[in-house]
C-alpha positions in Angstrom: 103.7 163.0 104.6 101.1 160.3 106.1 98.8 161.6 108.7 101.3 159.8 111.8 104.2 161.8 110.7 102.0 164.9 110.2 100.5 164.4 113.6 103.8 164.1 114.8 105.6 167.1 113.7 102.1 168.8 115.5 102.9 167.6 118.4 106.6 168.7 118.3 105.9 172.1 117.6 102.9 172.4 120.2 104.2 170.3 122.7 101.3 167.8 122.3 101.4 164.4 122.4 99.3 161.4 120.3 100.1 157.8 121.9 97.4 155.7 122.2 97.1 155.9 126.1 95.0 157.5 128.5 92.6 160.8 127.2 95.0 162.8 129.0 97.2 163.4 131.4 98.1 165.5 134.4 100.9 167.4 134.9 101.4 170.4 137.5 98.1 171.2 139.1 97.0 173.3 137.0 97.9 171.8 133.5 96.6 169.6 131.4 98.0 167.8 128.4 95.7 166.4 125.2 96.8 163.9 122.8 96.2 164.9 119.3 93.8 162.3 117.5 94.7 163.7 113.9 95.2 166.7 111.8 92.6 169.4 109.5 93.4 169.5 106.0 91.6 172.5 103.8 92.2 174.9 101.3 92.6 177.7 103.9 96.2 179.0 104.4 96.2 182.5 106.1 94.6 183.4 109.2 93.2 186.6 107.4 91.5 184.9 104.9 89.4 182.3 106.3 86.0 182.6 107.0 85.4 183.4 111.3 82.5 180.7 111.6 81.4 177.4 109.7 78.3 179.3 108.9 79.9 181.4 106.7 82.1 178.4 105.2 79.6 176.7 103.1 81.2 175.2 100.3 84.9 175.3 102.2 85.9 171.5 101.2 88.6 169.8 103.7 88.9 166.7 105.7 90.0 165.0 109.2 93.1 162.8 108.7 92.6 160.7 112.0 95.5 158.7 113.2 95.2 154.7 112.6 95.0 153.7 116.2 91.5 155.9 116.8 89.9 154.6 113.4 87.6 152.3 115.3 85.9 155.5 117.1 84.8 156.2 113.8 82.2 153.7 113.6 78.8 155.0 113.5 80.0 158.8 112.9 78.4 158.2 108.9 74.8 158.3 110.3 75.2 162.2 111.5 74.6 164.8 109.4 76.8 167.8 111.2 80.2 166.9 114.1 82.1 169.1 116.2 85.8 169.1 115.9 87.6 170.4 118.8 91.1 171.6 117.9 94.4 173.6 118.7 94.7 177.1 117.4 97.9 176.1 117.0 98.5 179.8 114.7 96.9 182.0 118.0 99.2 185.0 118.6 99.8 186.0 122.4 96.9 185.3 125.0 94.5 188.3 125.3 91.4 188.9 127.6 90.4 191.9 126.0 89.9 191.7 122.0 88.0 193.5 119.0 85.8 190.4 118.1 85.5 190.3 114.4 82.0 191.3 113.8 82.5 194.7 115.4 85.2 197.2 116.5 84.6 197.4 120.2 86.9 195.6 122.3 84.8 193.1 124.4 86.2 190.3 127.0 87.9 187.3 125.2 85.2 184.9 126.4 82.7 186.8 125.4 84.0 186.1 121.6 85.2 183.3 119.8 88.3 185.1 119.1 91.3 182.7 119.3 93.8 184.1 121.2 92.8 182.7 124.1 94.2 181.4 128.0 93.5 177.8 126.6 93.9 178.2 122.3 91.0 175.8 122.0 88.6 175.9 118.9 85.5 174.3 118.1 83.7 174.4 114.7 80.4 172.7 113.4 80.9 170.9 110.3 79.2 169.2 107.7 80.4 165.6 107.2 80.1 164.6 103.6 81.2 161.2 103.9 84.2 158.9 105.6 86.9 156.3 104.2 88.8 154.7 106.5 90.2 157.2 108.5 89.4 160.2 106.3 86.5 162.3 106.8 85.7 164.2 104.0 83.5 167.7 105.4 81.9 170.7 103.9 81.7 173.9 106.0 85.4 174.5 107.0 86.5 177.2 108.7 89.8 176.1 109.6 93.4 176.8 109.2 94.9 174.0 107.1 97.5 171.7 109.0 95.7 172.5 112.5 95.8 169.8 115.1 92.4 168.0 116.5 91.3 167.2 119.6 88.2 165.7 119.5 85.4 164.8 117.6 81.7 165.0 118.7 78.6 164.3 117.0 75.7 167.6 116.3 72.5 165.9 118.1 69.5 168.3 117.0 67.2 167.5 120.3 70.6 168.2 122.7 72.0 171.1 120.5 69.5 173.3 119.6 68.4 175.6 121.6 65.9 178.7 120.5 64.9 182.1 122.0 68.1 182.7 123.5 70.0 186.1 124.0 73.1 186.2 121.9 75.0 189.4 124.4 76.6 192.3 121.7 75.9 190.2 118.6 72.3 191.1 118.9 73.5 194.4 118.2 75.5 193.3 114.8 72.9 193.2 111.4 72.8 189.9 109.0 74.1 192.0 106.5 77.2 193.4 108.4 78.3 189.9 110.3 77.7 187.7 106.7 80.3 191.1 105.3 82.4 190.3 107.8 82.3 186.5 108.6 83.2 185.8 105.2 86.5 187.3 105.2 88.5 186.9 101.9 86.4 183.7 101.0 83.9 186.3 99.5 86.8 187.4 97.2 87.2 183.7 96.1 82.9 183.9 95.1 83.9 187.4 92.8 86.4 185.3 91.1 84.0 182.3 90.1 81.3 185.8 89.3 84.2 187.0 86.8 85.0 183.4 85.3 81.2 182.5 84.7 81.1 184.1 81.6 83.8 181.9 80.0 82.6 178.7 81.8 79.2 179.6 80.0 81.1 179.4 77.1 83.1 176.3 77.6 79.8 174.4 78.7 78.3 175.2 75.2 81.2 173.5 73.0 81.0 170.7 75.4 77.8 170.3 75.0 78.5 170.2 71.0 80.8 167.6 71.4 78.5 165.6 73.6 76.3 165.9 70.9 78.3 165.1 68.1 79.2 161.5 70.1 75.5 160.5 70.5 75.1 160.8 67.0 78.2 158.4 66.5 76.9 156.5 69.1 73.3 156.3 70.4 73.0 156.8 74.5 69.8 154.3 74.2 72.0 151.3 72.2 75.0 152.1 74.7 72.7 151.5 77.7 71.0 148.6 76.0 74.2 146.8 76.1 75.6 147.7 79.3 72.1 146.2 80.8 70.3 149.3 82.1 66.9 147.9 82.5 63.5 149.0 83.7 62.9 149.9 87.4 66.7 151.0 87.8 68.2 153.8 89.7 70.6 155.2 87.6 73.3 158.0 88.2 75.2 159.7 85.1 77.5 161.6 86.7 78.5 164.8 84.8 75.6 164.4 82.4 76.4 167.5 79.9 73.3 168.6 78.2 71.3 165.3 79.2 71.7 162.8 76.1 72.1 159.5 78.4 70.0 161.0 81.2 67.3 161.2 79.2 67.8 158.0 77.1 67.8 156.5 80.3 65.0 157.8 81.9 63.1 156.0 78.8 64.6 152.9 79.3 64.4 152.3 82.9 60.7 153.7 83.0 58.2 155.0 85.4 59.8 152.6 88.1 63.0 153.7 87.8 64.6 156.8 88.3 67.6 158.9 86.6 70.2 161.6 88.8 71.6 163.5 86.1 74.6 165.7 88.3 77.1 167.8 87.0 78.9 170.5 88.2 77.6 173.4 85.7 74.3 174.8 86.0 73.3 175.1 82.6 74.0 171.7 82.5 70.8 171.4 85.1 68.9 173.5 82.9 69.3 171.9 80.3 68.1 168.3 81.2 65.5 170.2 83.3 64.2 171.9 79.9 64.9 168.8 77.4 62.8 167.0 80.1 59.9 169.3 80.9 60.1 169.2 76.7 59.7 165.4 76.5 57.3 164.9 79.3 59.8 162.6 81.6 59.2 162.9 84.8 61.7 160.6 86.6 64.8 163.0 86.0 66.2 164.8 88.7 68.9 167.3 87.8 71.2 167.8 91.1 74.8 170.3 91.0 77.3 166.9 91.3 78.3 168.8 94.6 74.4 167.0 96.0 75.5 163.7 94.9 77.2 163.2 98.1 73.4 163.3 99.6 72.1 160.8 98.1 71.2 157.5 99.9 74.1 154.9 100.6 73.2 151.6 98.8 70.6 153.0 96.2 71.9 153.2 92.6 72.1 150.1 90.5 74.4 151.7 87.8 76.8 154.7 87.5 77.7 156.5 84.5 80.7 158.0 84.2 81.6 159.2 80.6 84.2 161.5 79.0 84.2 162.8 83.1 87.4 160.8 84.8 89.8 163.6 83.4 88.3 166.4 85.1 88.2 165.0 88.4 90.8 166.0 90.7 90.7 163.9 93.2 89.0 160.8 91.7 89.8 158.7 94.6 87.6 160.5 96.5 85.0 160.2 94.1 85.6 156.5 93.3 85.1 156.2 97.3 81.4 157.8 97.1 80.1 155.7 94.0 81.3 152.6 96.2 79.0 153.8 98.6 76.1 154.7 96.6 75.7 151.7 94.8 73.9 148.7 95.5 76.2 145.2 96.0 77.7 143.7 92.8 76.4 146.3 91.0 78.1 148.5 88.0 80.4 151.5 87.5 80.2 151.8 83.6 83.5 154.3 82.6 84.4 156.0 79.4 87.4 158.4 79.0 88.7 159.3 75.2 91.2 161.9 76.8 92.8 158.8 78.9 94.8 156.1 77.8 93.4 152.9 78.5 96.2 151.9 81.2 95.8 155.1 83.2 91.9 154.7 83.2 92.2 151.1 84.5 94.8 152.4 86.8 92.3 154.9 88.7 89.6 153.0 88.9 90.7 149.7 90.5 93.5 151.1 92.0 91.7 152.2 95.2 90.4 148.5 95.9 86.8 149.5 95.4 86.1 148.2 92.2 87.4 145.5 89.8 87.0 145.6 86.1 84.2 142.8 85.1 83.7 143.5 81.0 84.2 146.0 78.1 82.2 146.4 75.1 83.0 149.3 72.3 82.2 151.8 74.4 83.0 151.6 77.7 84.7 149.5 80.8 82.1 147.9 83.3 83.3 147.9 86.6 81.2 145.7 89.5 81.7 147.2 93.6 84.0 145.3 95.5 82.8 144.4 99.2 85.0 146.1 102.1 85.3 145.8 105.3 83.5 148.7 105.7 80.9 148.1 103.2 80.4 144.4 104.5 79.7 145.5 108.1 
């Protein structure tokens, strides 16, 4: 379902409305109707499982489907950090002006909580923005039913929004320990799970990291570079870099001038190029989680490698959408998949429009950035 239909269906079941007309509209004297402007995707799915605050959210992935018609708002939202989305609690049970916040069990006045069972069910959330294609923002930080309708969007200005030494009323009376407990809800059970699981991904890193090894023996990272034209005073990103072998063979090639992201999702993975580094005496490798690469400055990185990686991703278009940003124009997205068939590897990298395939050599496809619209402007 496209996010128009999906808008749609919102507004049938909430009796709100999403033409492209006036902000809104007045009905009897006290009522106001809003028009939707899109919809909240994320991983949460029940009310009693979803962290109460953004704060406690951190590493929630979801996005904004906005409707086509409001796209053109969009422009300029990239350059903040942090937005406001203003949305329907379109799940609220009955209205309530007395409620047991969720911090504490003494019932308090319902506008003295954020508690969303409110005369208007109106929500608000602070939320990071990771990035935005087209209509899509992609956010980190979601605390927020999945299929919930928005409002409004809003930019976080630091010299308008925050405000120190204030009184905070009956929260002053709730202890760090107790409201982190709490806020988290059953997203904490989700962080025992990955605790329980590390164990085996400890394991699974180290026979990747054998394999890796094993393939740089066939095939040395510092020829494979050589040919693909990694050359000194680059910025280079190798994206899911394993134990280090083309970071490193990198680093040497590109010099003091240059500098190498080696990302991956798996923290030995960090320690290990850290260590092989500090080893070596390179000092223009910088290990980031692959979760940091989305902080990295649009428009800086002459090549991207992306080896043995494509299969794991999954959602590569979203992905694919972030290298376009990161790298500089006309410049290379070098790809190398043995678990894909040549066909479906084509197949998701072009077929976003964001690249086009410009060589191959024995090891890998070379793909060059494709100007957008967006990109262009």
């Amino acid at each position: 379902m496209d996010v128009t239909a999906s808008v749609a269906s919102l507004g049938n079941q909430r009796n709100l409305h999403s033409p492209l007309s006036n902000s809104f509209r007045k009905g009897a004297a006290n009522e106001i109707a809003y028009h939707l402007i899109g919809v909240i995707r994320s991983e949460h799915v029940c009310p009693d499982k979803t962290p109460i605050q953004s704060v406690y959210a951190s590493g929630c992935r979801g996005r904004a489907e906005i409707l086509p018609e409001y796209t053109e708002g969009l422009c300029d939202l990239e350059g903040f950090s942090y937005i406001y989305l203003i949305y329907d609690f379109h799940r609220a049970g009955a209205v309530k002006l007395n409620v047991k916040p969720f911090l504490q069990d003494v019932e308090r006045g319902v506008f003295a909580t954020r508690a969303p069972c409110r005369p208007n069910s109106i929500g608000i959330s602070i939320v990071k923005l990771l990035f935005r294609q087209d209509n899509i923002l992609y956010l980190d930080w979601v605390d927020i039913l999945d299929g919930t309708p928005l409002l409004d969007i809003k930019p976080y200005v630091a010299r308008f929004d925050r405000i120190e030494h204030t009184r905070d009323g009956w929260h002053d009376g709730v202890d760090e320990e107790t409201a982190r407990h709490r806020g988290k809800r059953g997203y904490s059970a989700k962080e025992s799970v990955m605790a329980k699981t590390h164990l085996q991904n400890n394991l699974s890193f180290r026979l990747m990291s054998l394999e890796y090894r094993l393939r740089d023996r066939v095939r040395p990272p510092l020829q494979v570079l050589q040919e693909i034209g990694v050359k000194p005073g680059m910025a280079v990103l190798d994206f899911g870099c394993g134990p280090g072998g083309f970071s490193l063979a990198a680093a040497r090639l590109i010099g003091s001038a240059g500098q190498v992201y080696a990302a991956d999702i798996h923290p030995l993975a960090i320690k290990s190029v850290q260590r092989a580094a500090r080893r070596d005496n390179i000092t223009n490798v910088q290990a980031i989680l692959g979760s940091n690469v989305a902080e990295l400055s649009r428009g800086s990185i002459d090549i991207i490698l992306l080896y043995d990686v494509l299969h794991h991703i999954p959602e590569p278009g979203l992905m694919l959408t972030k290298f376009h940003q990161l790298l500089k124009p006309k410049r290379v997205l070098s790809v190398r998949d043995h678990r894909l068939s040549e066909a479906l590897l084509l197949a998701s990298v072009t077929g976003g429009g964001l690249f086009r395939l410009v060589g191959r050599n024995r090891w890998a496809f070379q793909f060059e950035r494709t100007e957008t619209n967006e990109s262009a402007t």
